[in-house]
Steps between C-alpha positions, in 0.01 A plus 500: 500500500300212614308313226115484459357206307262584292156287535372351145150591581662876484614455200337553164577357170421728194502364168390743228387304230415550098447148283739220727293237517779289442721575818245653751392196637900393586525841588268475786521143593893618559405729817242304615743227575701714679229604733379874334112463445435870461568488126317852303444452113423811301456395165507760204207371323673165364324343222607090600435351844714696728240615724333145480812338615620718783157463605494171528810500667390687796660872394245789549499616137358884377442558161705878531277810415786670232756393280880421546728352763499854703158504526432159660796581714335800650183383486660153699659670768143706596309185549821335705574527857750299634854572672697381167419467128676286261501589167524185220433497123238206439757398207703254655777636431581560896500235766287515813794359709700826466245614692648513864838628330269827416302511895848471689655837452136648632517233764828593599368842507750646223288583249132584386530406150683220350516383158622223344865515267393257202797608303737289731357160424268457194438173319599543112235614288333724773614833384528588107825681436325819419354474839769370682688825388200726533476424856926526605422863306236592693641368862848759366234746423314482849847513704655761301172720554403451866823346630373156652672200459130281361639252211165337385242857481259277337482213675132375536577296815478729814417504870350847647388609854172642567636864580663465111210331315262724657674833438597405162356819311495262117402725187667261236233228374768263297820310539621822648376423843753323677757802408234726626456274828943516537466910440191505808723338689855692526313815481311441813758367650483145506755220522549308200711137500522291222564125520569253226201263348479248258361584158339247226322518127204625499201307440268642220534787270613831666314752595757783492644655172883529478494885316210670594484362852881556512414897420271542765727360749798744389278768518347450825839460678608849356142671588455338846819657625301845607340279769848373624798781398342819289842665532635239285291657213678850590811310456459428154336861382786633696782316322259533162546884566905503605551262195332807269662775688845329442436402096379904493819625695736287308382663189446854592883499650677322194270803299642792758850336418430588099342830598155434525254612742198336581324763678129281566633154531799528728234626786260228437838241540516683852133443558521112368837464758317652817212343444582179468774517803171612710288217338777268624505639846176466576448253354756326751281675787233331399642196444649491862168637644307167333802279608487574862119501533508140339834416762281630817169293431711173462701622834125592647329151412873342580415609844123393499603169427743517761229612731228238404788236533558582826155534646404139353790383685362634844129371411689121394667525838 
């Protein structure tokens, strides 16, 4: 598949900001070395001179109309219109050159959404222990539950076609959304790639709280699953059932051994049993059903891009 570069005037940089006064400015002046002048601010109503230093710096900066990360984020990608967005923190914890490691998957045309792997090269210091394990949890978490091979869920570093940004359907207003962004994207059947980036101290306090944050995020990748796989909840009721069914059986046949009858509960043990074994079957039904819906849009815009490819091609010629 032939690759397309990407102009940098197609190209937006989104930095949603909150109090980072004191890496903004690098932040920007990073990208705007390497030729990306469409830089979008959305500050959540800092209280130092954020929005007076991106301004200054040339970034168009909105003061966001909510609260929380997910918010700007959704409220960003409305007011954006350009082939890619690139998602940065305004921390400094990230470094603008990484950049072109996140465009050239959707250059080469593998992917639609890439995000960056922090947890393969981080200065010391940058992640707490608590939050260094917090995050290898929640990456086992995501892959055990939707079966996709992502290793840094929460990275803040991203890049994101228009078809993704703009059909991103975000309900989470905190640190949730860039596992809500990584759900939208498998179940509507997206690529995802993931390449490796560079990942520093942060520069100022943080805005994001270990435990409560931390909560959220757990709970959103368990909740968000009946947009990608509902059949995985049928799973677990299923097995929930067959586990009580068994305990039940157990019991009421050692009690038939001593002479014992249980006349009411060895029919609800038969209930428990079929019911879960049915939960678990359609369950996998409906598992399969959202599988292969997600496998035929990536085969169907596979063969767009194919098609677009190809017709440039002839136009070039």
């Amino acid at each position: 598949m032939p690759e397309k570069k990407l102009d940098s005037q197609n190209i937006t940089i989104l930095i949603p900001t909150k109090n980072e006064e004191g890496a903004i400015g690098e932040v920007i002046d990073g990208f705007k070395e390497l030729g990306y002048t469409n830089i979008f601010v959305i500050d959540g109503h800092s209280t130092d001179r954020t929005r007076e230093i991106a301004e200054k710096k040339g970034a168009t900066v909105v003061l966001q109309s909510g609260k929380g990360k997910g918010q700007a984020v959704a409220e960003a990608f409305k007011m954006i219109d350009t082939d890619v967005v690139v998602m940065i923190d305004g921390d400094g914890t990230y470094d603008p050159k990484d950049v072109e490691r996140l465009i050239q998957p959707i250059e080469r045309g593998i992917a639609e959404h890439v995000i960056g792997n922090r947890l393969e090269n981080f200065e010391k210091g940058a992640f707490t222990k608590l939050n260094l394990v917090g995050n290898k949890v929640f990456n086992f978490l995501f892959r055990f539950m939707y079966g996709v091979e992502v290793h840094d869920l929460l990275t803040g570093y991203r890049a994101l076609t228009r078809e993704v940004y703009k059909s991103a359907e975000l309900e989470k207003h905190g640190f949730e959304v860039e596992t809500e962004l990584t759900v939208e994207t498998i179940a509507k059947g997206f690529r995802i790639a993931e390449v490796p980036i560079s990942y520093r101290k942060r520069k100022g306090k943080a805005n994001l709280h270990p435990i409560k944050d931390g909560w959220r995020i757990g709970k959103t990748i368990i909740e968000l699953m009946v947009r990608y796989n509902p059949g995985k909840y049928l799973y677990l009721l299923g097995f929930l059932f067959l586990m009580i069914g068994l305990v039940t059986g157990f019991y009421v046949v050692e009690e038939w051994q001593r002479g014992v009858t249980h006349y009411l509960l060895a029919p609800l043990t038969s209930i428990f049993v079929i019911t879960g074994i049915n939960l678990v079957i359609f369950g996998f039904v409906l598992g399969y059903i959202f599988k292969s819906m997600a496998g035929l849009k990536r085969e169907l815009r596979s063969i767009q891009y194919c098609t677009k490819s190809r017709e440039s091609e002839r136009e070039n010629r």
